[in-house]
C-alpha positions in Angstrom: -26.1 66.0 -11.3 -29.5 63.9 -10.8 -30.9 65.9 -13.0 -28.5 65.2 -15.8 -28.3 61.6 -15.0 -32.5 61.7 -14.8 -32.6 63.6 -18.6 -29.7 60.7 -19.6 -32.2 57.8 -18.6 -35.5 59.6 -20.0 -33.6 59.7 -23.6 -31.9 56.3 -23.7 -35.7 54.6 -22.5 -37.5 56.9 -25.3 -34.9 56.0 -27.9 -34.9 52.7 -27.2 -38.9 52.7 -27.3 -38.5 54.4 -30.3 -36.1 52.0 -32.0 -38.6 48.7 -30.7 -41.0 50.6 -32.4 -39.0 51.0 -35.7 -38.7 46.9 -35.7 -42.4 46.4 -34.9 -43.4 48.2 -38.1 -40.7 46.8 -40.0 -41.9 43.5 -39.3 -45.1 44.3 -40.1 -44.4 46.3 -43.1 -41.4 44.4 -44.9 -41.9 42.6 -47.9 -39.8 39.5 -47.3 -37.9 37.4 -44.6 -34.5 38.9 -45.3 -35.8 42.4 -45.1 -37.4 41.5 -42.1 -35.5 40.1 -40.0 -32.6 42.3 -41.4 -35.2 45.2 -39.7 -35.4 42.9 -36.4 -31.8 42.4 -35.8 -30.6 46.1 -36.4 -33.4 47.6 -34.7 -34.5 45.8 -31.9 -30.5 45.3 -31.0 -30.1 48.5 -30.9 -33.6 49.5 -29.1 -33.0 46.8 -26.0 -29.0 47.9 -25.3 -31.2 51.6 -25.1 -33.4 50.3 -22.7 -30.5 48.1 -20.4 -28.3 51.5 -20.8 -31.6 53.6 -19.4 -32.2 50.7 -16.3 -28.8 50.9 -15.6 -28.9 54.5 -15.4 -31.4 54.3 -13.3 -30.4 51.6 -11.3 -26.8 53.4 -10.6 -28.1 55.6 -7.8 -30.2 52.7 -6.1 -28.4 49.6 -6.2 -24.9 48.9 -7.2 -25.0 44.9 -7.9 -27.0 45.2 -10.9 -24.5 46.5 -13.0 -22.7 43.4 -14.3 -26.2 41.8 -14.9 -26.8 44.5 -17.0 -23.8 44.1 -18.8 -23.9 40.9 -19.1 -27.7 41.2 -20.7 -25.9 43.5 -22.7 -23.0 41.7 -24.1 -25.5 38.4 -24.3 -28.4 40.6 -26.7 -25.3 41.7 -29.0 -24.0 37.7 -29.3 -28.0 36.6 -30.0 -30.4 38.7 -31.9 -27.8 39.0 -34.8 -26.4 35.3 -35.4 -30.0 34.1 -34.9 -31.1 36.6 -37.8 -28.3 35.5 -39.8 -28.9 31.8 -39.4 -32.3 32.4 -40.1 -31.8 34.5 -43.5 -29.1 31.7 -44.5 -32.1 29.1 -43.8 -34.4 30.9 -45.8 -32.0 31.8 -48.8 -31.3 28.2 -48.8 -34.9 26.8 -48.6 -35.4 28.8 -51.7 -38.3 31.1 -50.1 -39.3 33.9 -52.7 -37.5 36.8 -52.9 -39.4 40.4 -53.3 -37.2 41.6 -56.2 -35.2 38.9 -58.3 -31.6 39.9 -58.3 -28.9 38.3 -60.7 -27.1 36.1 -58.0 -24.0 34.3 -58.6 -23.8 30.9 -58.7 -23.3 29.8 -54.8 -22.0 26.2 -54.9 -23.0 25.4 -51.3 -26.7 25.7 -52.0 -26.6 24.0 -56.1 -27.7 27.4 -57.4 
């Protein structure tokens, strides 16, 4: 059973590495902020509840209190990384920052466009 719950932690650490990863270079690489930070939120949301899911794995056998923390990390990283994306995309479409490809847009009458 250790051994399962070992392999469990060692895939849900490297594939939430591997996701991290994924938003680093689509960061780096992404032409524009709504690209980018539409790279961050999936991404890196994704890659850290891999991570809390591995330390909780690992943290089952040791100590038992941790578990709700984790959860609670959890639940808190799922409420965050994406409103603060999307608050920060709405900021930008409505600052007017340039867009990488112009896209007929319909008239939005919040913003005067």
């Amino acid at each position: 059973m250790t051994l399962i719950l070992e392999f469990l932690t060692a895939t849900s650490l490297i594939g939430g590495t591997f996701f991290i990863m994924v938003a680093a270079v689509g960061l780096l690489r992404l032409p524009d902020v709504l690209c980018r930070s539409h790279a961050v939120a999936k991404a890196m949301t994704l890659g850290i509840i891999l991570m809390f899911v591995g330390l909780y794995l690992h943290l089952s056998q040791a100590e038992s209190g941790t578990g709700l923390k984790i959860v609670l990390a959890i639940f808190f990283q799922l409420l965050t990384i994406p409103v603060s994306s999307h608050l920060l995309c709405q900021l930008a479409w409505e600052k007017g920052l340039p867009r990488w490809r112009e896209k007929p847009v319909d008239e939005d009458p919040r913003i005067g466009r």
